[in-house]
Each structure stands twice: as C-alpha cells, then as structure tokens.
VEXBA-316777 format. One record per atom (N, C-alpha, C, O): z, y, x; residue in one letter. Coordinates in steps of 0.02 Angstrom, whole numbers, plus 50000, padded with zeros to 5 digits. Example, Ala and Ser with C-alpha at 12.3 -4.5 7.8 and 13.67 -1.06 7.14 Angstrom:
503904971650660a 503904977550615a 503904983550660a 504234983450712a 503544988850642s 503574994750684s 503945000250645s 504025005750670s 
//
This chain:
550035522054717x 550035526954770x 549325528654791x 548835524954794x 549365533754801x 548655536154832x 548355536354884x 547755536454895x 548985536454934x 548565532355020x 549375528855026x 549945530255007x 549085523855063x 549655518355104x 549635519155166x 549085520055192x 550085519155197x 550215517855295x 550605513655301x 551205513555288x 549975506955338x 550395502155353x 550315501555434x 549835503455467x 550935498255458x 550645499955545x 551025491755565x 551465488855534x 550645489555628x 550655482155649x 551055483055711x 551225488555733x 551195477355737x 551785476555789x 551595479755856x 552005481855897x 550585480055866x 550415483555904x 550395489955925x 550205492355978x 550715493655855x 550805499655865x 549985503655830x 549795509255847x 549665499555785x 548965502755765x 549055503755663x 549075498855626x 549105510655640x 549305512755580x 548545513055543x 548055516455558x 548625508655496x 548195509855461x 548325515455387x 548875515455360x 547885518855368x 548085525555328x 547515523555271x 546955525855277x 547635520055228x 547175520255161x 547045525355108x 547495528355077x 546515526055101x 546495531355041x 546355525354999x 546075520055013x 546725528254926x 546845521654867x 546605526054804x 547085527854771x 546155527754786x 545955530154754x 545175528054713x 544725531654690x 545265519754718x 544575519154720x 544105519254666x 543505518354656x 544655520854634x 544265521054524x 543945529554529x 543495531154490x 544145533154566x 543845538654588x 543495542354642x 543495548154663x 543105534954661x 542835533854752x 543135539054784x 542845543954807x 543905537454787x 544025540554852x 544185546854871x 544395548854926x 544015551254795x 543735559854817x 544535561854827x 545065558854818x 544425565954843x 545015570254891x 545265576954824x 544945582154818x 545755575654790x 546105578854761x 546695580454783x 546955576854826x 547055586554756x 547505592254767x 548065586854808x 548295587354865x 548175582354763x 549015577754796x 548525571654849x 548925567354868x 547875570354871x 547545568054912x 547755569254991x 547845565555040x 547785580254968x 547465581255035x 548305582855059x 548475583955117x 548755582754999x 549325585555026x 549775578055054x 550225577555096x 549445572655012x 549655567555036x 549565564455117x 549995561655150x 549045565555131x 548275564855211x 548755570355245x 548995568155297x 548935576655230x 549415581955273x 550115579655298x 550275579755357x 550625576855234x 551085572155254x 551075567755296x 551545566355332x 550625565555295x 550645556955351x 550295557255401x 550345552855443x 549835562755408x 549725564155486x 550335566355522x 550565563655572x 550645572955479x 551245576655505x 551995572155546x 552415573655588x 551805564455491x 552355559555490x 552135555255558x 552495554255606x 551365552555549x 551255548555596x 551405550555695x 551645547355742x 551065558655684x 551375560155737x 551995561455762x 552105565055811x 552415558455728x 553155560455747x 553405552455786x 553765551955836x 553215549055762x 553375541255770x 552915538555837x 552305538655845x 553425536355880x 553255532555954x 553015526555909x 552445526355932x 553015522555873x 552905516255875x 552155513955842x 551945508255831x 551825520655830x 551255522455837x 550605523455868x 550355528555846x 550445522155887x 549915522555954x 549295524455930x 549055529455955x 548995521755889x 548275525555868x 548275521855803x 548525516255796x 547835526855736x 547745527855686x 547045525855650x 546535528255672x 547035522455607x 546355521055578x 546275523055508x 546595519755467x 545965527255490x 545925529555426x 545365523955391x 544795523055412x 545695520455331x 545275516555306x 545235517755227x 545605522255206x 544875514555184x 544835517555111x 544785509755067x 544515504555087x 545185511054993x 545255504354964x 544295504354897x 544005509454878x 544145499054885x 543415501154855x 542765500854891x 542625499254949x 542395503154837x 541625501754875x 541335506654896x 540725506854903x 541875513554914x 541615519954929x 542325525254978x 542835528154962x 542035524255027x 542545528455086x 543125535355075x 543705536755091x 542395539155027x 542745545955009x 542135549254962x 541615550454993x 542135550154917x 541635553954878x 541385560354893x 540845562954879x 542055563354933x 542045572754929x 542625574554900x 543115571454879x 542475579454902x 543165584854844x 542925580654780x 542355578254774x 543415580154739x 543875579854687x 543655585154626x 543835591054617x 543145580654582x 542665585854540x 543415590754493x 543675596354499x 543495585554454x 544145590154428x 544685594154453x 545085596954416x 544695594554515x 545035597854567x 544735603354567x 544995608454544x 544085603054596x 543435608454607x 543355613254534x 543105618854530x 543505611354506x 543345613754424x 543685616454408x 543495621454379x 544565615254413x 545105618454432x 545095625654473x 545235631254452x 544955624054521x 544675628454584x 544335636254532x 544635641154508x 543805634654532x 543445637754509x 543765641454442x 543515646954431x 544165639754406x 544335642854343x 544975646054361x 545335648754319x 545175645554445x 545805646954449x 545705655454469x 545175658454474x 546365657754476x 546485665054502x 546285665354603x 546175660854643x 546305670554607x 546145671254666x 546725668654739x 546685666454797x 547215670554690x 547805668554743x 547815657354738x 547945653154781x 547615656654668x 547625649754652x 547285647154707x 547585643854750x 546595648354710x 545945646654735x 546255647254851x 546155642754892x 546435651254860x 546725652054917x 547095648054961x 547135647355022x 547425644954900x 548135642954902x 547725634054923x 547855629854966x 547285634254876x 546905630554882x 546405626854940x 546375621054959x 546045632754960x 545815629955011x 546225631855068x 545905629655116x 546765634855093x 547345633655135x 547635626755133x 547925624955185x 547605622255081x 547865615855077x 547365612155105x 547635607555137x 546605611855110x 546415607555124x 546105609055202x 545945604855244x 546075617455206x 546175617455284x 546835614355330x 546835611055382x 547285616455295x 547875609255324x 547895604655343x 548205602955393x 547405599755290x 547425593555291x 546995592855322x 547005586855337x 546505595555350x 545975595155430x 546355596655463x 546275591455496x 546965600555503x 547125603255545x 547535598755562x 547545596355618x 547915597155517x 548575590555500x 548055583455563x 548255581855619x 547665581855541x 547205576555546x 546695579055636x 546715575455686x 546475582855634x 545985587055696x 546725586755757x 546705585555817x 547155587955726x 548035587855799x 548275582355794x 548725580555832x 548095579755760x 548775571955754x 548595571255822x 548035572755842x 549225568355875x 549285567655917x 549145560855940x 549295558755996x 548875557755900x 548365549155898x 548045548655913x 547985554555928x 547385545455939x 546935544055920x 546585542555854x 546875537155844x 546235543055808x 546075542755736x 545305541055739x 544845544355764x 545295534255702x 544585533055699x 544535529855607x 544945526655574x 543905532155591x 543885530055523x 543505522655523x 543145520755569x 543635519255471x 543215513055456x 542865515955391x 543195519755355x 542505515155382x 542125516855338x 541365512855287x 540845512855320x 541315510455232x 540965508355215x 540425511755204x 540415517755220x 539815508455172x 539145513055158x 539365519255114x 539245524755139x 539585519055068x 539435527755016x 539915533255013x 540445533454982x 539645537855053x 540165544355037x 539635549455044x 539045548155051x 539915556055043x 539555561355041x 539245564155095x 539225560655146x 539035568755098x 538675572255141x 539215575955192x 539175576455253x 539695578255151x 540245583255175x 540695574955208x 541055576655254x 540715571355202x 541265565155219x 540875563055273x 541125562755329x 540195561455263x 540115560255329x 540285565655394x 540615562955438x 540155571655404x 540525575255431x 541065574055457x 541165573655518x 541665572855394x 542135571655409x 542235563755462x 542675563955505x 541915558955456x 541685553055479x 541815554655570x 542215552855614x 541055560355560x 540955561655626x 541545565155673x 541665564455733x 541845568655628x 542595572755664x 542905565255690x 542835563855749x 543195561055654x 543395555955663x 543215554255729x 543615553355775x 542635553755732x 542295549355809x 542265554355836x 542345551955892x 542215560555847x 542175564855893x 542925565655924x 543015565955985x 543555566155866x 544255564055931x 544145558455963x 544605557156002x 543715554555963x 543915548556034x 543495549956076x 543475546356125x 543155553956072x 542775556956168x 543195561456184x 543135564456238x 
//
C-alpha cells in the first residue's frame, strides 16, 4: 500500500506515505490516495487530529518523476486533469477538518518543504 492510516485510542491518525524505494514522491495514485483519506479522515469523530508521517529516509521527494514525464507527453485535457488531481489533494488536506501536522525527517524537496510549512501553518 502506498499510505497507511493508523489511528490510536486517543483519537490521533497517523497517515504514512509508504513509498520509500521512491522517497516518497507523490505520484498519480499518491495524490489520489492523500485525497481519499483526508476526505475519509474528516468524516470520522474518533479522530481528533492527524499526523502525516512518511516510511524511509526521505519525507517526500516532490512530484513523481515518471508521473511528471507522463504529464508532459500528455494531451492537454490529460495534463489538466492532472493538475486538478493534485490541486485536490491540497485542498482535500488545506480543509480536513483536523488539525494536521507533519513529522518529517531531514530530505525532501524544496516544493515539500513548503508543503511542510502548510502543515504547520494549519496549527496557528
């Protein structure tokens, strides 16, 4: 599987990205997977706040080179369709009705840290 949600008696979900033979990067069934389980997590009372964590020695790489490459060779409606999915999966994630904080080890991208910072910026 590519992310796990496991959640404790306290009511605190942990959300793994499992991807770690490919540090992490965020491909097509990644981001649609990260869209699902925000969509899911906020539905569930027995939930209380969310920790996005990652399996490996690297948090999130970025987009998903073969994804990106994809992207790029695709049609215009492809390419759309495209980044509509992964604006989702921010939007999915930016509303979850949780709190959401990432754990995060030393190596990811430039664009992930970003994402990092979204993370800490829902808890102010």
């Amino acid at each position: 599987m590519i992310l796990t949600l496991t959640t404790s008696v306290r009511g605190v979900a942990t959300l793994t990205l499992n991807r770690p033979e490919k540090h992490n990067a965020l491909s097509e069934a990644m981001m649609v997977a990260l869209t699902e389980a925000a969509h899911e997590i906020g539905t569930r009372d027995d939930i209380r706040v969310v920790i996005l964590a990652a399996e490996g020695p690297s948090f999130c790489a970025g987009g998903d080179l073969q994804w990106m490459m994809e992207q790029i060779k695709a049609d215009r409606s492809t390419r759309r369709a495209g980044a509509h999915r992964l604006a989702g999966m921010l939007e999915a994630l930016n509303t979850l009705p949780k709190p959401l904080m990432a754990r995060s080890m030393v190596t990811r991208s430039g664009a992930v840290s970003d994402w990092l910072a979204f993370a800490m910026w829902r808890l102010v």
